[in-house]
C-alpha positions as protocol buffer text, in pm:
chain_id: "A"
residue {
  index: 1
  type: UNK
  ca { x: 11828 y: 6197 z: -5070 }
}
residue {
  index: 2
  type: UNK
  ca { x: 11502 y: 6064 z: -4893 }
}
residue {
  index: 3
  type: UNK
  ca { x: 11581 y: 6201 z: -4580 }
}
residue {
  index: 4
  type: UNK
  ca { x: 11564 y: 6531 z: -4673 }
}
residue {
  index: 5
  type: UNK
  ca { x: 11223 y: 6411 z: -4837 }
}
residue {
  index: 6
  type: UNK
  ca { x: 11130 y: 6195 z: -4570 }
}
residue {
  index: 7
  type: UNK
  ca { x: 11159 y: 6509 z: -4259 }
}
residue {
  index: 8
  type: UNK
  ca { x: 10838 y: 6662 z: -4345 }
}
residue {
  index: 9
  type: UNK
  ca { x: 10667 y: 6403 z: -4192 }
}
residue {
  index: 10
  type: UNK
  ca { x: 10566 y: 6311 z: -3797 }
}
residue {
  index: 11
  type: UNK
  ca { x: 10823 y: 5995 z: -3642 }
}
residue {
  index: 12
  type: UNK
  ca { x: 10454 y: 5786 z: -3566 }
}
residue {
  index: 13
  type: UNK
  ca { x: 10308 y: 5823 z: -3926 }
}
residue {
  index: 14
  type: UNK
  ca { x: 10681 y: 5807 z: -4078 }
}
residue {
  index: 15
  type: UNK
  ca { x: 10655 y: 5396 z: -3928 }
}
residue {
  index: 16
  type: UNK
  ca { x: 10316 y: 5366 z: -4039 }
}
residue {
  index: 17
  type: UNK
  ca { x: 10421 y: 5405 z: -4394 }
}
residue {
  index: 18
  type: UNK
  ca { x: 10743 y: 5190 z: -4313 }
}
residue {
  index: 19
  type: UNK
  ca { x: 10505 y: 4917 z: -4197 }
}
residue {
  index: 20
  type: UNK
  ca { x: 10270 y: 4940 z: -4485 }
}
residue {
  index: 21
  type: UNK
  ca { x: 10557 y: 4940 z: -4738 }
}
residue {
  index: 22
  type: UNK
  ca { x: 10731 y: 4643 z: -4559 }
}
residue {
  index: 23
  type: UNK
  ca { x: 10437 y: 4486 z: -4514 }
}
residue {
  index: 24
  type: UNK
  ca { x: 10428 y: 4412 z: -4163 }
}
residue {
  index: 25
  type: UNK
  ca { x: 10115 y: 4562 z: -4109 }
}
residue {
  index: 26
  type: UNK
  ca { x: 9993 y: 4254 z: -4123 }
}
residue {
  index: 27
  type: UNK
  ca { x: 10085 y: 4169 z: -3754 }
}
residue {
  index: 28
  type: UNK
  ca { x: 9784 y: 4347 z: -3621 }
}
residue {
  index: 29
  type: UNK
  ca { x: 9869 y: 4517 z: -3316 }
}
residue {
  index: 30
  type: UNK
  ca { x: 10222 y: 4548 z: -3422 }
}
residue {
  index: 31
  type: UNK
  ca { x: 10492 y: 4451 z: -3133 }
}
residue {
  index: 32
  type: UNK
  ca { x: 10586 y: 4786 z: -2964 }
}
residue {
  index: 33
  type: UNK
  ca { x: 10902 y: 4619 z: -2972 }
}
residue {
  index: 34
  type: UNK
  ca { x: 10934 y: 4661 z: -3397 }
}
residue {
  index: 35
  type: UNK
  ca { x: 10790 y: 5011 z: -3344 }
}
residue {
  index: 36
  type: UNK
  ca { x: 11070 y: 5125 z: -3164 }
}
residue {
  index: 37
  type: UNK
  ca { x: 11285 y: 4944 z: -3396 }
}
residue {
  index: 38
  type: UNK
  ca { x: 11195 y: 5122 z: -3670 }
}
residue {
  index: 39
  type: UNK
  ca { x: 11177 y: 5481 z: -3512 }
}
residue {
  index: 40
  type: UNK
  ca { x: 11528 y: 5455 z: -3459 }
}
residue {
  index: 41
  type: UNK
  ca { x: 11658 y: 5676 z: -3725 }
}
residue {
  index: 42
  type: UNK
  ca { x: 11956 y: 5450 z: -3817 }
}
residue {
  index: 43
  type: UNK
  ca { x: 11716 y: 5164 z: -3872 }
}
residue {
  index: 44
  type: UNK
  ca { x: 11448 y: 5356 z: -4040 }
}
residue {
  index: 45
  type: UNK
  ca { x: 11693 y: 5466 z: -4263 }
}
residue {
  index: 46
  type: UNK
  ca { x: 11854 y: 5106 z: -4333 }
}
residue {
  index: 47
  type: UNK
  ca { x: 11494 y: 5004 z: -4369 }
}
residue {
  index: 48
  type: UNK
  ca { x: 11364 y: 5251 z: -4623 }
}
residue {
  index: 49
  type: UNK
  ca { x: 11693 y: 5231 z: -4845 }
}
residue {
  index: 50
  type: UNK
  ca { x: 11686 y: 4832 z: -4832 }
}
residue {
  index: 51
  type: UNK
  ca { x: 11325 y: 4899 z: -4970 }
}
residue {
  index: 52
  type: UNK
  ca { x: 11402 y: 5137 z: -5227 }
}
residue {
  index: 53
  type: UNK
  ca { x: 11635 y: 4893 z: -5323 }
}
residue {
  index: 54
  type: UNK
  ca { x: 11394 y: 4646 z: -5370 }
}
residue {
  index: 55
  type: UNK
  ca { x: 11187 y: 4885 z: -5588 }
}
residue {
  index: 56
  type: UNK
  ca { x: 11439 y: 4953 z: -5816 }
}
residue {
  index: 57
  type: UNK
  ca { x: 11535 y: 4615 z: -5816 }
}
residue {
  index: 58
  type: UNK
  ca { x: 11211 y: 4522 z: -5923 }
}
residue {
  index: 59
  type: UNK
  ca { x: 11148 y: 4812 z: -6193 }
}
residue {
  index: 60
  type: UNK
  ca { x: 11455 y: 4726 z: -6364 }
}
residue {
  index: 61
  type: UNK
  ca { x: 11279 y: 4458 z: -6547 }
}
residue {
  index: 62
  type: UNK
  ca { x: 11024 y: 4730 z: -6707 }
}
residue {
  index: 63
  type: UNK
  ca { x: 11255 y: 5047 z: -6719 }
}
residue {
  index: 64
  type: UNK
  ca { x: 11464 y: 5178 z: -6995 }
}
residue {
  index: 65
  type: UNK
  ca { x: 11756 y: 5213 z: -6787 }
}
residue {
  index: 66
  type: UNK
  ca { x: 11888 y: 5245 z: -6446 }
}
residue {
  index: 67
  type: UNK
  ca { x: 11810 y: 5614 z: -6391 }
}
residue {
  index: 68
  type: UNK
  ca { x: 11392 y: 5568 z: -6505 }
}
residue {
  index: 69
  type: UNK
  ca { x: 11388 y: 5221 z: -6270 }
}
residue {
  index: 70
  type: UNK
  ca { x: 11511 y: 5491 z: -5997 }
}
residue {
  index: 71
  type: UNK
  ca { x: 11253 y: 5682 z: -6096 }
}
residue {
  index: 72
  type: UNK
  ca { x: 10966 y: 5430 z: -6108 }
}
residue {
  index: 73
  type: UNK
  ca { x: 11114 y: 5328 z: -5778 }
}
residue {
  index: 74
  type: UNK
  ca { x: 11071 y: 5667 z: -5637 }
}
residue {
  index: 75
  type: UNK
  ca { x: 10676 y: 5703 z: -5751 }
}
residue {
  index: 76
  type: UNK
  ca { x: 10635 y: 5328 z: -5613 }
}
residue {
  index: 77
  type: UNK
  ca { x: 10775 y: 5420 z: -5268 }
}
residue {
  index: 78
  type: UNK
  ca { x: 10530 y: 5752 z: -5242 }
}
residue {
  index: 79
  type: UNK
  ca { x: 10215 y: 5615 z: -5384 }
}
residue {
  index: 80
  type: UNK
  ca { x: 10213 y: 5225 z: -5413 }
}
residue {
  index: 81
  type: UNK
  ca { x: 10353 y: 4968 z: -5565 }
}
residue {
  index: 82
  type: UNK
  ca { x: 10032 y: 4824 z: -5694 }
}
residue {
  index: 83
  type: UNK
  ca { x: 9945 y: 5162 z: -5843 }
}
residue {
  index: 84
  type: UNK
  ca { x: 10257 y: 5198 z: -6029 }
}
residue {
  index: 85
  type: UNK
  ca { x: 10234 y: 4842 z: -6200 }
}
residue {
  index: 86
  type: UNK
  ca { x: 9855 y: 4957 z: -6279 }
}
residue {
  index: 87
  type: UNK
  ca { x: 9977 y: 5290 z: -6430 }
}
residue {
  index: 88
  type: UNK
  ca { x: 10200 y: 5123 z: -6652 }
}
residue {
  index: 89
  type: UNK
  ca { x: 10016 y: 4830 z: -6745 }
}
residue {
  index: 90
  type: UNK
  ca { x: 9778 y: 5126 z: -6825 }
}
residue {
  index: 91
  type: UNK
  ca { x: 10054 y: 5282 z: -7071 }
}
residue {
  index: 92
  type: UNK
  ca { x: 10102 y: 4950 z: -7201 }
}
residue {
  index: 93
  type: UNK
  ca { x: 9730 y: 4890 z: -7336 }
}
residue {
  index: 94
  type: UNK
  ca { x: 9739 y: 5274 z: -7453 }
}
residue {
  index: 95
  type: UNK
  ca { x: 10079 y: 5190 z: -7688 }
}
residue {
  index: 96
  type: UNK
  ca { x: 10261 y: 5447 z: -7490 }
}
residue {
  index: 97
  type: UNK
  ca { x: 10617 y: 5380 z: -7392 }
}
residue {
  index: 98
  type: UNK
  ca { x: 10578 y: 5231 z: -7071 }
}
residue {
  index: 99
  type: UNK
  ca { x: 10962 y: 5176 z: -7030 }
}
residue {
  index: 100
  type: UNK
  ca { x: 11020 y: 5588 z: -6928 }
}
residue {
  index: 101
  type: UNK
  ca { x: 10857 y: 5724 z: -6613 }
}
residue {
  index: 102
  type: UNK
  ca { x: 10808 y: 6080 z: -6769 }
}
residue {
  index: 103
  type: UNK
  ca { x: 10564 y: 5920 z: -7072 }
}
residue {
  index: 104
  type: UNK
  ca { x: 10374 y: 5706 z: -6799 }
}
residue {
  index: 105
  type: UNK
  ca { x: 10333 y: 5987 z: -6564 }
}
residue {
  index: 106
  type: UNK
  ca { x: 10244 y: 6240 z: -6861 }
}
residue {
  index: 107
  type: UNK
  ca { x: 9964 y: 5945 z: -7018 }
}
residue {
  index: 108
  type: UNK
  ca { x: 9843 y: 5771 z: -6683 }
}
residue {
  index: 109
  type: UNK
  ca { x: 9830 y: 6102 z: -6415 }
}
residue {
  index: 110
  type: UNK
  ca { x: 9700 y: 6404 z: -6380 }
}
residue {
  index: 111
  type: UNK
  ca { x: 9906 y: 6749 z: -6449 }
}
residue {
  index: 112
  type: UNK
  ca { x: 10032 y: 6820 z: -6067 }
}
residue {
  index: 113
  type: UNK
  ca { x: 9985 y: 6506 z: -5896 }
}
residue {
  index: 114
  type: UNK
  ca { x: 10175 y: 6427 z: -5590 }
}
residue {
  index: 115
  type: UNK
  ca { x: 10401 y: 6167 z: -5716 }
}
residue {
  index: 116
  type: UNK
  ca { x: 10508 y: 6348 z: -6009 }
}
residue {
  index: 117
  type: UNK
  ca { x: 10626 y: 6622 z: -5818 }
}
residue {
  index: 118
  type: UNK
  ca { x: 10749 y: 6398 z: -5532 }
}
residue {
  index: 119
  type: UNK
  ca { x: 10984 y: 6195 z: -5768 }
}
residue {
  index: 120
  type: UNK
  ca { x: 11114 y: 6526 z: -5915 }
}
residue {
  index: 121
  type: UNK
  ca { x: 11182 y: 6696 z: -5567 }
}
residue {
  index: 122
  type: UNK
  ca { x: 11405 y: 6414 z: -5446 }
}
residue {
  index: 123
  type: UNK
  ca { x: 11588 y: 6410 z: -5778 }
}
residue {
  index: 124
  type: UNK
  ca { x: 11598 y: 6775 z: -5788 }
}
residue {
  index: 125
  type: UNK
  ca { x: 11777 y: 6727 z: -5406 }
}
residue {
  index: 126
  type: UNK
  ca { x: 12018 y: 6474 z: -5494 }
}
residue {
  index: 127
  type: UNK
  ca { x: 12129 y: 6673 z: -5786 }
}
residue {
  index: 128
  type: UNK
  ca { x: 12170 y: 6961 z: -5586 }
}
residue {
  index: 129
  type: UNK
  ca { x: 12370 y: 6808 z: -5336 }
}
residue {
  index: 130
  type: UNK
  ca { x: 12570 y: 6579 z: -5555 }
}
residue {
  index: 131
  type: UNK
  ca { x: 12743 y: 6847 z: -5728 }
}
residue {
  index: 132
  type: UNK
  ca { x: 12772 y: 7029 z: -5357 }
}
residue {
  index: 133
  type: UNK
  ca { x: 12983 y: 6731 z: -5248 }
}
């Protein structure tokens, strides 16, 4: 599911994001050492779904149900953690439902926005190959 999403991007930027989401960054020049690491496609991947993991882990306390903590998962994993909590602590004040990542995204973003149409595309992939195989 997010490797189909995550091939559109360049191996070097695809471990800057890995760092920033892991939060390694932090080690300031990183180790060539965890660069290489992590452009290993078997360990990118490991890395990325033990992180998605984490977001959906996470989102499971606010969410509805399993399927919208995927999905708040899936906009927390393209545009921030930090943003998502703000966007629903956002819906929150407003008295929307903050539990369903369609009425968050509809309230809190505009019509169009990256993430929206990020966390339908892999969705939209995974359904398409789920009922292929």
């Amino acid at each position: 599911m997010l490797i189909v999403q995550k091939t559109d991007r360049a191996p070097r930027a695809e471990v800057r994001a890995v760092l920033r989401q892991i939060k390694l960054s932090d080690l300031r020049p990183v180790p060539e050492l965890i660069q290489e690491y992590l452009l290993e496609p078997a360990n990118n991947l490991r890395m990325g779904s033990r992180y998605l993991k984490r977001l959906e882990t996470m989102y499971s306390s606010v969410a509805a149900n399993p399927t919208e903590a995927l999905k708040f998962a899936l906009a927390a994993y393209n545009f921030g953690e930090g943003k998502v909590w703000r966007l629903i602590k956002q819906a929150q004040d407003a008295g929307e439902d903050a539990s369903r990542w369609d009425v968050v995204a509809a309230t809190q973003l505009p019509k169009g926005h990256h993430t929206v149409a990020y966390v339908e595309k892999v969705l939209d992939t995974y359904s398409y190959y789920y009922s292929k195989y």
